[in-house]
C-alpha positions as CSV (number, residue, x, y, z in Angstrom):
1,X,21.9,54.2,213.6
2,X,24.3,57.4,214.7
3,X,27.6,57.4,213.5
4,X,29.6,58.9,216.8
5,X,33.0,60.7,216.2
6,X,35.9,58.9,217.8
7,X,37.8,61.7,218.3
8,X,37.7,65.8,219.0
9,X,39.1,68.0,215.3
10,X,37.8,70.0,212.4
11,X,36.0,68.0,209.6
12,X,37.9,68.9,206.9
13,X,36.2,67.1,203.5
14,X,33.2,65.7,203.5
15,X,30.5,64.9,200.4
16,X,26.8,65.1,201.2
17,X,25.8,65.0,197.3
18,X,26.0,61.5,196.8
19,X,23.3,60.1,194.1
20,X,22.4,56.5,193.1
21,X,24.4,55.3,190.3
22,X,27.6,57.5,191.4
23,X,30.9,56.1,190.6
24,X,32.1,57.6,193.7
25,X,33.1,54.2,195.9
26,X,32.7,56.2,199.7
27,X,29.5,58.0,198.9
28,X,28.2,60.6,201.6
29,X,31.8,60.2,203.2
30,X,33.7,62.8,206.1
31,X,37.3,63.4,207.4
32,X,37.6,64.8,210.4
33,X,41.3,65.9,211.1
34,X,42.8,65.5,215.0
35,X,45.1,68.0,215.2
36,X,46.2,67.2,219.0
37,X,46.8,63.3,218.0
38,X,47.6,64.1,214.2
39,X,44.9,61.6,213.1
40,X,42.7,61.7,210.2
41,X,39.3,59.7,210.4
42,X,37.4,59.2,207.9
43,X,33.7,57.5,208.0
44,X,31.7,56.6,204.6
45,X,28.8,55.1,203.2
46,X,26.6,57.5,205.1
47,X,23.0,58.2,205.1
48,X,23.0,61.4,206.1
49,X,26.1,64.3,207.6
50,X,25.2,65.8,210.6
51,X,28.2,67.8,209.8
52,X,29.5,70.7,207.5
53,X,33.0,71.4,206.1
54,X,35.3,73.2,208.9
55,X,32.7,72.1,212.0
56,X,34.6,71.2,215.0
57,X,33.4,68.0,216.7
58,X,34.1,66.1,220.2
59,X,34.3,62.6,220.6
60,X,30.9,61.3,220.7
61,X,29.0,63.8,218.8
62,X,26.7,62.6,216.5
63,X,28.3,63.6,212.6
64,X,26.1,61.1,210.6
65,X,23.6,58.0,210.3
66,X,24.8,54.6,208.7
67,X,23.7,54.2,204.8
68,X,24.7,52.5,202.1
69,X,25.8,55.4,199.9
70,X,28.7,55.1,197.6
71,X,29.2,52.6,194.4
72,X,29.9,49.2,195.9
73,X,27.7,49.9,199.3
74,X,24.7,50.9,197.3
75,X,24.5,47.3,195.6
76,X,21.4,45.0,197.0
77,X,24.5,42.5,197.8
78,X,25.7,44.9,200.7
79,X,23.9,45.6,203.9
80,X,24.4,48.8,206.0
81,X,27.4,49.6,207.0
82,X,29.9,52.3,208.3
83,X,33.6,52.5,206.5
84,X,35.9,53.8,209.5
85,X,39.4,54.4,208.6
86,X,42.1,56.0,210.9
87,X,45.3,57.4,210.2
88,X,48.2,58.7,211.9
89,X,49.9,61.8,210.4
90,X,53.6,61.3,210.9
91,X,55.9,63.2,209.2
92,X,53.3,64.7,207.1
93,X,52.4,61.3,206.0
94,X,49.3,59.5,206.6
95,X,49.9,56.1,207.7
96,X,47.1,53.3,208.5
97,X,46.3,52.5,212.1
98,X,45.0,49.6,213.5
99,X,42.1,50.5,216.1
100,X,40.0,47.1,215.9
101,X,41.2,45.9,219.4
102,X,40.8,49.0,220.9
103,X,37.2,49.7,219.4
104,X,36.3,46.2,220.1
105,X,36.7,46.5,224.2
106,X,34.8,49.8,224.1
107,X,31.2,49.6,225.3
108,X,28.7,51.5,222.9
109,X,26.0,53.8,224.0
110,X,22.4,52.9,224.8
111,X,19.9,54.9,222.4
112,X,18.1,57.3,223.7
């Protein structure tokens, strides 16, 4: 399954070296910074990056495929999954935003 990005910016960290066992808890993870809406999205326990560090993106690009990298994710007890988490940079601080309802009432894309 594609991981889409919810918004146009510049990935800005990303780790595509993730290997079983790692005590890193996102695994293959990305950030993609939204300069014009001062968000910072990040999306873990991927597969697989489409992406490399300082790519610029567009909302609904394809940056990754869904895994289960990362320490807890990796476990037999968790299925596949994406991470998401969004943040709003205000006053140079990042600061967690709520996009569940809004994400919820959007209609996803049929696969090709």
């Amino acid at each position: 399954m594609q991981v889409l990005s919810l918004t146009a910016g510049i990935v800005v960290a990303l780790e595509q070296e993730w290997e079983q066992g790692s005590s890193l808890r996102g695994g293959k993870y990305l950030w993609v910074y939204d300069p014009v809406n001062e968000l910072l999205v990040y999306y873990a326990h991927n597969n697989t990056l489409h992406v490399a560090l300082g790519d610029i993106v567009q909302p609904g690009d394809v940056i990754a495929e869904v895994g289960r990298s990362g320490y807890n994710a990796a476990k037999r007890r968790s299925p596949t999954h994406l991470h998401l988490t969004v943040l709003k940079v205000k006053d140079g601080r990042p600061l967690p935003l709520n996009v569940y309802q809004e994400l919820a009432r959007m209609r996803t894309r049929p696969a090709h």
